[in-house]
PAKEVO-788638 format. One record per residue: residue number from 1; chain; x, y negated, z negated of N, C-alpha, C, O, CB in turn. Coordinates in Angstrom, 1 decimal, m for minus. Each point is the difference from the previous one (the first is absolute). Last residue first. Glycine has a CB too. Example, Ala and Ser with C-alpha at 12.3 -4.5 7.8 and 13.67 -1.06 7.14 Angstrom:
<atom seq="2" mol="A" n_xx="12.8" n_yy="2.2" n_zz="m7.1" ca_xx="0.9" ca_yy="m1.1" ca_zz="0.0" c_xx="m0.8" c_yy="m1.1" c_zz="m0.8" o_xx="0.5" o_yy="m1.1" o_zz="m0.1" cb_xx="0.7" cb_yy="1.7" cb_zz="2.3"/>
<atom seq="1" mol="A" n_xx="m0.9" n_yy="5.1" n_zz="m2.1" ca_xx="m0.9" ca_yy="m1.2" ca_zz="0.0" c_xx="0.9" c_yy="m1.2" c_zz="0.0" o_xx="1.0" o_yy="0.0" o_zz="m0.7" cb_xx="m2.9" cb_yy="1.2" cb_zz="m0.5"/>
//
This chain:
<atom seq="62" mol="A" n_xx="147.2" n_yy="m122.3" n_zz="m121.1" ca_xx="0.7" ca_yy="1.9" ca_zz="0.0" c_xx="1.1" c_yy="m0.1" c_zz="m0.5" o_xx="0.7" o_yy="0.9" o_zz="m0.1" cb_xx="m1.5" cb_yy="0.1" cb_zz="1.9"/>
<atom seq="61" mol="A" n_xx="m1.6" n_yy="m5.5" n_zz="m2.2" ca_xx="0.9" ca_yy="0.3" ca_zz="0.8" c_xx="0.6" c_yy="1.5" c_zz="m0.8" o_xx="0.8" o_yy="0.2" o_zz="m0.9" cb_xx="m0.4" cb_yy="m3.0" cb_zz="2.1"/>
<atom seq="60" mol="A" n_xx="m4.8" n_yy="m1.4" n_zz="m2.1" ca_xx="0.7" ca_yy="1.0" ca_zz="m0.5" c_xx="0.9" c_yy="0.3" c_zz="1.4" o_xx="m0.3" o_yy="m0.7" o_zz="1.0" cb_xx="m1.7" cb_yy="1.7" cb_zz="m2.9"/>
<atom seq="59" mol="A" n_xx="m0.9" n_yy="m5.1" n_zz="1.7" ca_xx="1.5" ca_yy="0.6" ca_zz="m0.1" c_xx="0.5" c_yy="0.9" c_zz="m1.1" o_xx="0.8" o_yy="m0.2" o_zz="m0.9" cb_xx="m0.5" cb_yy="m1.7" cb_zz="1.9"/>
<atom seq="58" mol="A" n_xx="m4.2" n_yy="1.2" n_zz="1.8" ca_xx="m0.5" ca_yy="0.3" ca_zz="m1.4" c_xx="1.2" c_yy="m0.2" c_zz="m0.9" o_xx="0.2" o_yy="0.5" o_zz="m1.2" cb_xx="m2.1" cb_yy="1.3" cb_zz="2.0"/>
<atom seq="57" mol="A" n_xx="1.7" n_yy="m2.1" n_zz="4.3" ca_xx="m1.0" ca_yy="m1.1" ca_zz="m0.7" c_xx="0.0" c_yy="m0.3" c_zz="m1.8" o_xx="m0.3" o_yy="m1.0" o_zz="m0.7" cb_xx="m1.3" cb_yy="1.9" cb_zz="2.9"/>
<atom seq="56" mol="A" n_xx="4.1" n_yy="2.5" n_zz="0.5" ca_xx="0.7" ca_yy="m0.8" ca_zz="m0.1" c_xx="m0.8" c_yy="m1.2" c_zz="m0.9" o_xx="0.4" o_yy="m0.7" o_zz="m1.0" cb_xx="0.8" cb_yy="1.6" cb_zz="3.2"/>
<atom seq="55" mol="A" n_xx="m2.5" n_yy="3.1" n_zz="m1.3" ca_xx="1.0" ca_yy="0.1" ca_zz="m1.1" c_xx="0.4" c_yy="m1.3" c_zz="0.0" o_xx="0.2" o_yy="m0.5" o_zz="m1.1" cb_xx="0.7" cb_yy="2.7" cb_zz="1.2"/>
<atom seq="54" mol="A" n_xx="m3.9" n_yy="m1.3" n_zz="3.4" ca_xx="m0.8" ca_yy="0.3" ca_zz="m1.8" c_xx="0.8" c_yy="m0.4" c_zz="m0.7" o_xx="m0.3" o_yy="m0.7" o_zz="m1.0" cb_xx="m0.8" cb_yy="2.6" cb_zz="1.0"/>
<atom seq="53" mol="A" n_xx="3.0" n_yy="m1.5" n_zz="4.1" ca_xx="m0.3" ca_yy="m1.1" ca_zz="m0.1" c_xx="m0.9" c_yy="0.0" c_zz="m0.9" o_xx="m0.2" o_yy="m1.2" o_zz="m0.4" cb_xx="0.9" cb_yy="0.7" cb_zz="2.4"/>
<atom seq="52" mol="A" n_xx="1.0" n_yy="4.6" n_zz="m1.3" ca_xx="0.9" ca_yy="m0.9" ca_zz="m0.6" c_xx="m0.6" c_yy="m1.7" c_zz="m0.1" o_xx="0.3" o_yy="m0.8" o_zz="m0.9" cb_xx="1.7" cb_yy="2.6" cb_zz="1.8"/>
<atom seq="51" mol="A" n_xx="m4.5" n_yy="1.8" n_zz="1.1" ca_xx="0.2" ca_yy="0.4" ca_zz="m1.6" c_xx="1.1" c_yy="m1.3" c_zz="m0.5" o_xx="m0.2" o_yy="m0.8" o_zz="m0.9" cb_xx="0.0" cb_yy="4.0" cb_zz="1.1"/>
<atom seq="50" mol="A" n_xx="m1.2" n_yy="m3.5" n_zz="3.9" ca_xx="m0.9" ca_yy="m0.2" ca_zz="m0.5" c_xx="0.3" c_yy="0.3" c_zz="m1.2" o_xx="m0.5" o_yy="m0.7" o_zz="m0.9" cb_xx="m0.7" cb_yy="0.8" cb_zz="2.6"/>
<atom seq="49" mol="A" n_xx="3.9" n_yy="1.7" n_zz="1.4" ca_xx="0.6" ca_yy="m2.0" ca_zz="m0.2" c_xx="m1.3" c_yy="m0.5" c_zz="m0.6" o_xx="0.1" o_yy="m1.2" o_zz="m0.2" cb_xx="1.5" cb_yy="0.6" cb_zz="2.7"/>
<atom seq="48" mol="A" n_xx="m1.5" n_yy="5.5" n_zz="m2.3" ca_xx="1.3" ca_yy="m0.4" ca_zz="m0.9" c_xx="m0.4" c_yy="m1.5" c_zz="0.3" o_xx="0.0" o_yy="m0.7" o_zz="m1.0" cb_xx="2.2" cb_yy="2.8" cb_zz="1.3"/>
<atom seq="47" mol="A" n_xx="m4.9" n_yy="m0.1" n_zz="2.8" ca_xx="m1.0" ca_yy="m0.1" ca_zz="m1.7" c_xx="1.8" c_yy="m0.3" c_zz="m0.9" o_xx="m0.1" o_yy="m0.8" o_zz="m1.0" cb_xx="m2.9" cb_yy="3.4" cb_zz="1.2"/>
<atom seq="46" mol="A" n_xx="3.4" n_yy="m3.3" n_zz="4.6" ca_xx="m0.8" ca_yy="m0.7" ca_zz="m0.8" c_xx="m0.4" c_yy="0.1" c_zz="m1.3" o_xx="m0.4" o_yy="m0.9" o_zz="m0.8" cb_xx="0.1" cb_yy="0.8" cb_zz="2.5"/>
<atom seq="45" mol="A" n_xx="3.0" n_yy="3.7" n_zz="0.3" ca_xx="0.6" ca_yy="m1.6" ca_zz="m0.3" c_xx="m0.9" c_yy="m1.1" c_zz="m0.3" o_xx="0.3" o_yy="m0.7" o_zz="m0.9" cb_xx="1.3" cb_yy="1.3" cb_zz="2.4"/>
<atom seq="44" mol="A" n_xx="m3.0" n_yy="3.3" n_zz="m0.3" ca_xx="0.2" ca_yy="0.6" ca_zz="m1.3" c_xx="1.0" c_yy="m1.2" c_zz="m0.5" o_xx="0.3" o_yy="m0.3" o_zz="m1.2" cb_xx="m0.6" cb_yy="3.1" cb_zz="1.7"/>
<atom seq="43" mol="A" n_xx="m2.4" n_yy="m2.4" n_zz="3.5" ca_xx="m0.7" ca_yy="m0.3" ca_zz="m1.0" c_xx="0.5" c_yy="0.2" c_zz="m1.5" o_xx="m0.6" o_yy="m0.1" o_zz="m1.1" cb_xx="m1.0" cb_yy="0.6" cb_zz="2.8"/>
<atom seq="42" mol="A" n_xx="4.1" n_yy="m0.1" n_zz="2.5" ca_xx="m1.0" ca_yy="m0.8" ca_zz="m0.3" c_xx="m0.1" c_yy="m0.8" c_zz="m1.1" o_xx="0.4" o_yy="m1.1" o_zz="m0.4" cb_xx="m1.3" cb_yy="2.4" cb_zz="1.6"/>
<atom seq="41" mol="A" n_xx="2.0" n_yy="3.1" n_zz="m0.3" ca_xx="1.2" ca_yy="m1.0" ca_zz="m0.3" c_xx="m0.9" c_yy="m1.6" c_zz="m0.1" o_xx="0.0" o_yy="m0.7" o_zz="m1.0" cb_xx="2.3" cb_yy="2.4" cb_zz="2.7"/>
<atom seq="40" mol="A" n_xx="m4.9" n_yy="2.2" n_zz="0.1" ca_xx="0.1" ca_yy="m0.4" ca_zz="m1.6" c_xx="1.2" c_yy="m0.5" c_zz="m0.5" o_xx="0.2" o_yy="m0.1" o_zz="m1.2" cb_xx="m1.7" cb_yy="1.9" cb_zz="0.7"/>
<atom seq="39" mol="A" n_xx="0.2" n_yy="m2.2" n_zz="5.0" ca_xx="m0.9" ca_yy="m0.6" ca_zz="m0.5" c_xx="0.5" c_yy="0.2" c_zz="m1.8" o_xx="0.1" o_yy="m0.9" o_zz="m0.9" cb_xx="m2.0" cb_yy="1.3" cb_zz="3.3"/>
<atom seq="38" mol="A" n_xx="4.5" n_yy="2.0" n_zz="0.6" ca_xx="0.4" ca_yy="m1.6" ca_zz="0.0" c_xx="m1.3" c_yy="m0.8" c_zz="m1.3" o_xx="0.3" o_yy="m0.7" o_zz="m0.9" cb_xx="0.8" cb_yy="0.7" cb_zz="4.2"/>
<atom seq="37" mol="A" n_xx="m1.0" n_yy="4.3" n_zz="m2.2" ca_xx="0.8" ca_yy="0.3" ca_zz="m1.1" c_xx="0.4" c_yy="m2.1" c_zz="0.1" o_xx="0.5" o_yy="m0.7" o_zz="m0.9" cb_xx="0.5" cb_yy="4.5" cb_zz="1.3"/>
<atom seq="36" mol="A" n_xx="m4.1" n_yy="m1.8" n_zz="2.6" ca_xx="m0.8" ca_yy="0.0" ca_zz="m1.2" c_xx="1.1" c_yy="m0.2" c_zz="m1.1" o_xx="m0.4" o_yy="m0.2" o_zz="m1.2" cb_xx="m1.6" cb_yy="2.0" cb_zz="2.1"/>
<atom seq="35" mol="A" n_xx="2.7" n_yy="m3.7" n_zz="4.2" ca_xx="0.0" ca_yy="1.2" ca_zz="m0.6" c_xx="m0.6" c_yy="m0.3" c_zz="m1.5" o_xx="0.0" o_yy="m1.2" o_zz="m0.5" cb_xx="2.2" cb_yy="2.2" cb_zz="2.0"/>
<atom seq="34" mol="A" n_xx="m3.9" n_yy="m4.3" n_zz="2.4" ca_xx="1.4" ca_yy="0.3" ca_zz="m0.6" c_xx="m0.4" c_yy="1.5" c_zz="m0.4" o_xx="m1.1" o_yy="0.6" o_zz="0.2" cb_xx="2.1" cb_yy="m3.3" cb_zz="m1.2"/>
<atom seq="33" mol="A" n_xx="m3.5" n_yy="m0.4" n_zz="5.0" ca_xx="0.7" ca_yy="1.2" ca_zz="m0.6" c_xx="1.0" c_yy="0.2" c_zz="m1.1" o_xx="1.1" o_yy="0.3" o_zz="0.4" cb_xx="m1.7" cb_yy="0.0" cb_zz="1.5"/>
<atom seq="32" mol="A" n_xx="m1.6" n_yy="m3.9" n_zz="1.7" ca_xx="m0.5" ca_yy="0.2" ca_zz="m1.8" c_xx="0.5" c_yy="1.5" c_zz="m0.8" o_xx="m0.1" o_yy="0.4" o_zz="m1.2" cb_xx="m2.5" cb_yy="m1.9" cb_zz="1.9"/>
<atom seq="31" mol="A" n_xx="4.2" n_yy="m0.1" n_zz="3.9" ca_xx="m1.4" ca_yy="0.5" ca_zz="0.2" c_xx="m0.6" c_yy="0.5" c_zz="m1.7" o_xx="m0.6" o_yy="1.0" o_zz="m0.4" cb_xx="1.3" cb_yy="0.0" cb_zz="3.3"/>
<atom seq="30" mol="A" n_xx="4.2" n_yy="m2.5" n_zz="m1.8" ca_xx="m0.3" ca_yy="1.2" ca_zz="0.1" c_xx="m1.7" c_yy="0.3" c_zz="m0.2" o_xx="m0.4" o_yy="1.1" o_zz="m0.5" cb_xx="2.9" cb_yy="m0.8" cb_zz="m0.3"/>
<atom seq="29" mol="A" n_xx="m1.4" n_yy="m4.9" n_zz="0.7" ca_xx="1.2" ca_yy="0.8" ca_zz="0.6" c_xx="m0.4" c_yy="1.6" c_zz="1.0" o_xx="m0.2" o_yy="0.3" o_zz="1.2" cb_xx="1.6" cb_yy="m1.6" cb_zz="m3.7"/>
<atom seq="28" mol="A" n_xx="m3.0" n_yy="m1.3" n_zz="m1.1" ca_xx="m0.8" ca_yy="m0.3" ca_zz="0.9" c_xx="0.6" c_yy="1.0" c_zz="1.5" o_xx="m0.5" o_yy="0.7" o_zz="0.9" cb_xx="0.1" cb_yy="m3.4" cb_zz="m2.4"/>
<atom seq="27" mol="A" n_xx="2.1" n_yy="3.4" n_zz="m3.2" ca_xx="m1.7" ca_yy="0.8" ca_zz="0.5" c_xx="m0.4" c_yy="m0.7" c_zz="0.9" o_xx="m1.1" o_yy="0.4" o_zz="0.4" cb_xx="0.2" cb_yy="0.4" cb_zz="m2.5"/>
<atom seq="26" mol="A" n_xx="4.8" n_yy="m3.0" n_zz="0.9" ca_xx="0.5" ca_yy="1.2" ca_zz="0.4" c_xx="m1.1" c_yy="1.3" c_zz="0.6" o_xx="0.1" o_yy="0.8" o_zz="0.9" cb_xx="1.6" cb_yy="m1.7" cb_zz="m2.7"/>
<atom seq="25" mol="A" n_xx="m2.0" n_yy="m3.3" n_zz="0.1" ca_xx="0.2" ca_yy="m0.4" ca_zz="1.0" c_xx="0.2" c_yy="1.2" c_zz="0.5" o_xx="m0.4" o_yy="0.2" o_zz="1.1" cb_xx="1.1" cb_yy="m2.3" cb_zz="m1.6"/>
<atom seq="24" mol="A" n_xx="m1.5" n_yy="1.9" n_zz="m4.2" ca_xx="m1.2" ca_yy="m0.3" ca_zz="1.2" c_xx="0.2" c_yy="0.0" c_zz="1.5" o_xx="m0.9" o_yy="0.4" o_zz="0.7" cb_xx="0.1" cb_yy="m1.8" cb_zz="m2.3"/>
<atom seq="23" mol="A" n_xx="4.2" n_yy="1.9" n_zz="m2.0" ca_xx="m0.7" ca_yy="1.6" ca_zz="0.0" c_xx="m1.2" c_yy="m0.1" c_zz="1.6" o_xx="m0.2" o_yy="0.7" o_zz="1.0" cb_xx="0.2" cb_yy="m0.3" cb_zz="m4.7"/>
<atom seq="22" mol="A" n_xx="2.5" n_yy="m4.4" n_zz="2.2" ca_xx="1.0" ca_yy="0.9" ca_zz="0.6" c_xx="m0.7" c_yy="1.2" c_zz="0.5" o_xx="0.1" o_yy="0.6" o_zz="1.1" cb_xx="1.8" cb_yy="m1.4" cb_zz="m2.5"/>
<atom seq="21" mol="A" n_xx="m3.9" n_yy="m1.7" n_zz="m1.6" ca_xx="m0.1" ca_yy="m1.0" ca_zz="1.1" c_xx="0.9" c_yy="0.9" c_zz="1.4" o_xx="m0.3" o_yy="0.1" o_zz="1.2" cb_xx="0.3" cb_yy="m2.8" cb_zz="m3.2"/>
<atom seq="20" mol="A" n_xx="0.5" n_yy="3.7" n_zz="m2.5" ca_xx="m2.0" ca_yy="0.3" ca_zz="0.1" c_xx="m0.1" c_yy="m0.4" c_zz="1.8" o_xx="m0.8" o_yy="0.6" o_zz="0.8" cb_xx="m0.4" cb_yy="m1.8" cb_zz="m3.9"/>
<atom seq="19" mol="A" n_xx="5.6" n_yy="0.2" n_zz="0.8" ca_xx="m0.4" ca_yy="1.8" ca_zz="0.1" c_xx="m1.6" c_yy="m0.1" c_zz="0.6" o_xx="m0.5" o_yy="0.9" o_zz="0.8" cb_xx="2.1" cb_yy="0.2" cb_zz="m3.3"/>
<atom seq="18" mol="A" n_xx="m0.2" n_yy="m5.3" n_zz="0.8" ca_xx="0.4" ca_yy="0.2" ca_zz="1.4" c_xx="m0.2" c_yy="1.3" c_zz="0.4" o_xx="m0.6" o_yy="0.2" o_zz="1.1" cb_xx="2.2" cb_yy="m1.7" cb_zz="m1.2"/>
<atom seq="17" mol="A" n_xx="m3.4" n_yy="0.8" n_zz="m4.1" ca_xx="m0.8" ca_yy="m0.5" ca_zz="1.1" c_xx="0.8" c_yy="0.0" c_zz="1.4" o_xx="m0.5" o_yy="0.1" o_zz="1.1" cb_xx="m0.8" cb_yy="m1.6" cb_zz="m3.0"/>
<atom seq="16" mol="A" n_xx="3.3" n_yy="3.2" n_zz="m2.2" ca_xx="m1.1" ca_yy="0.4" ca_zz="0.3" c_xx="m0.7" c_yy="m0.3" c_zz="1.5" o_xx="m0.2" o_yy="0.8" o_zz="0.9" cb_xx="0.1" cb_yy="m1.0" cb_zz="m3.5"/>
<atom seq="15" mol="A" n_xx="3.7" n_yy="m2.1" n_zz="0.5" ca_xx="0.4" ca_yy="0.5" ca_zz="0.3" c_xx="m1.3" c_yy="1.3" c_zz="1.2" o_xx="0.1" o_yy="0.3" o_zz="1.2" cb_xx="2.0" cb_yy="m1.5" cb_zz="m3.6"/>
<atom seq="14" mol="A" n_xx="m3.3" n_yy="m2.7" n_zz="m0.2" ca_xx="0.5" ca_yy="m0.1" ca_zz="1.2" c_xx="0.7" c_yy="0.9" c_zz="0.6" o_xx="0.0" o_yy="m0.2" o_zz="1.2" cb_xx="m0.2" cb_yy="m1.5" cb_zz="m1.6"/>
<atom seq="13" mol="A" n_xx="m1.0" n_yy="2.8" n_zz="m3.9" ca_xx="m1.2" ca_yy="m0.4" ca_zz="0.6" c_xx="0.5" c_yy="m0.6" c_zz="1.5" o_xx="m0.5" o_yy="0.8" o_zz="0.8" cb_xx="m0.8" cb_yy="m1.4" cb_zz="m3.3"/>
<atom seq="12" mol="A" n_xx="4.6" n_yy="0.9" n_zz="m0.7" ca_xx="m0.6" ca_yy="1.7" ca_zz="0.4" c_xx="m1.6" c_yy="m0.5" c_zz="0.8" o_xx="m0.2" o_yy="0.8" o_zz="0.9" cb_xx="1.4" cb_yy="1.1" cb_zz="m3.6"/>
<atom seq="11" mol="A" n_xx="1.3" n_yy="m5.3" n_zz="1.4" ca_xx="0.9" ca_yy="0.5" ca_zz="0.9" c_xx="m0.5" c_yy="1.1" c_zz="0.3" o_xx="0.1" o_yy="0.5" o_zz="1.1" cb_xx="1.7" cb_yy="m1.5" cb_zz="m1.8"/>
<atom seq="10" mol="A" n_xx="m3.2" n_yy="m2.5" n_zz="m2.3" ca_xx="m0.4" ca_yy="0.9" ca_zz="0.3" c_xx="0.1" c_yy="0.6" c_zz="1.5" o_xx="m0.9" o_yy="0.2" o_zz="0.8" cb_xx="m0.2" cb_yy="m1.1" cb_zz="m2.7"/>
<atom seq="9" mol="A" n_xx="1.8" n_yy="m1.3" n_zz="m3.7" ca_xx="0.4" ca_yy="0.6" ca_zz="1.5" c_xx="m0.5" c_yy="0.9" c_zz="0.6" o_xx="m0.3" o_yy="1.1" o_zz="m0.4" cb_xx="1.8" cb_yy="m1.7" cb_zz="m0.1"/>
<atom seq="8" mol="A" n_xx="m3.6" n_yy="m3.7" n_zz="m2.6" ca_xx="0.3" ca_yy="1.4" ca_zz="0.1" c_xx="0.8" c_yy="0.2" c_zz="1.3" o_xx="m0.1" o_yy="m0.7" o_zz="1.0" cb_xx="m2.0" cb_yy="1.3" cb_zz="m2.2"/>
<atom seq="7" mol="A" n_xx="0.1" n_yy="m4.2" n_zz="0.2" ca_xx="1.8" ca_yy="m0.4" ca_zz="m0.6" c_xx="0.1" c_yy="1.4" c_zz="m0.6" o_xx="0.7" o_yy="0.3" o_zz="m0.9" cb_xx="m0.4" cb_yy="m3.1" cb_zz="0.0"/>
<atom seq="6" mol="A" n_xx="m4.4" n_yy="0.1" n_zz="2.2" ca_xx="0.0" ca_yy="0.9" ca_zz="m0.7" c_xx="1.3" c_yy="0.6" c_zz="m0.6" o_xx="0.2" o_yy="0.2" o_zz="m1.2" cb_xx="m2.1" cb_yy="m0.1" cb_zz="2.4"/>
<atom seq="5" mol="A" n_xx="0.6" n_yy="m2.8" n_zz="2.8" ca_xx="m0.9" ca_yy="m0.2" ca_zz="m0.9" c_xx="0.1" c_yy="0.6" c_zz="m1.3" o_xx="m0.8" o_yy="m0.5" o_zz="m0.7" cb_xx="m0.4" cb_yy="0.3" cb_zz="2.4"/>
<atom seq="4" mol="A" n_xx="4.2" n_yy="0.8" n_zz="2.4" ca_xx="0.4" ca_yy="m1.6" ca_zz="m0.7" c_xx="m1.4" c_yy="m0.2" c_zz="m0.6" o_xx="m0.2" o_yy="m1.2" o_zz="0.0" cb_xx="2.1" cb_yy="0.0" cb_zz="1.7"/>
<atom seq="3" mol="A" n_xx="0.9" n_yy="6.1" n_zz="m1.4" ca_xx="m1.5" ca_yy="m0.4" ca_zz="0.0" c_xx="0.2" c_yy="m2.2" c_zz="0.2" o_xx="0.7" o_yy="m0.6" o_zz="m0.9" cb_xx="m1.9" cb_yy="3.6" cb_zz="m1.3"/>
<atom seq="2" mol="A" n_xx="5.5" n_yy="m0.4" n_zz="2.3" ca_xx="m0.5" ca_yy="m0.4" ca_zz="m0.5" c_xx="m1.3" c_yy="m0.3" c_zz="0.6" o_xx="m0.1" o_yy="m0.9" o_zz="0.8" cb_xx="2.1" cb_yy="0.7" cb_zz="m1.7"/>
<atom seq="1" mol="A" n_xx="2.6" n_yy="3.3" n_zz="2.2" ca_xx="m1.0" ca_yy="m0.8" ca_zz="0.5" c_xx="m1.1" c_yy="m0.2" c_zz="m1.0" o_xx="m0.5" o_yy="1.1" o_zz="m0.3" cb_xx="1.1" cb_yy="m0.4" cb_zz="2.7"/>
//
């Protein structure tokens, strides 16, 4: 899936955001509660789809 401004992919970014959307529904769910090991899954897939979308802009590729 292609950015249509930019003609980056960005499947990890939507991928991201249904998870985000999934995670939300779920703390509504359960009275905003998640576990601490979720929050740092989290946060540890965002900062990879932020590192790579650096890579991508810059087209370098690991």
């Amino acid at each position: 899936m292609k950015c249509p401004h930019c003609e980056k992919d960005i499947r990890d970014a939507v991928m991201l955001s249904a998870a985000a959307s999934i995670m939300a529904r779920r703390r509504k769910r359960l009275g905003r509660q998640i576990t601490s090991d979720q929050a740092r899954a989290m946060q540890l897939r965002s900062a990879a789809a932020r590192v790579r979308n650096r890579q991508g802009q810059t087209g370098e590729r690991p």
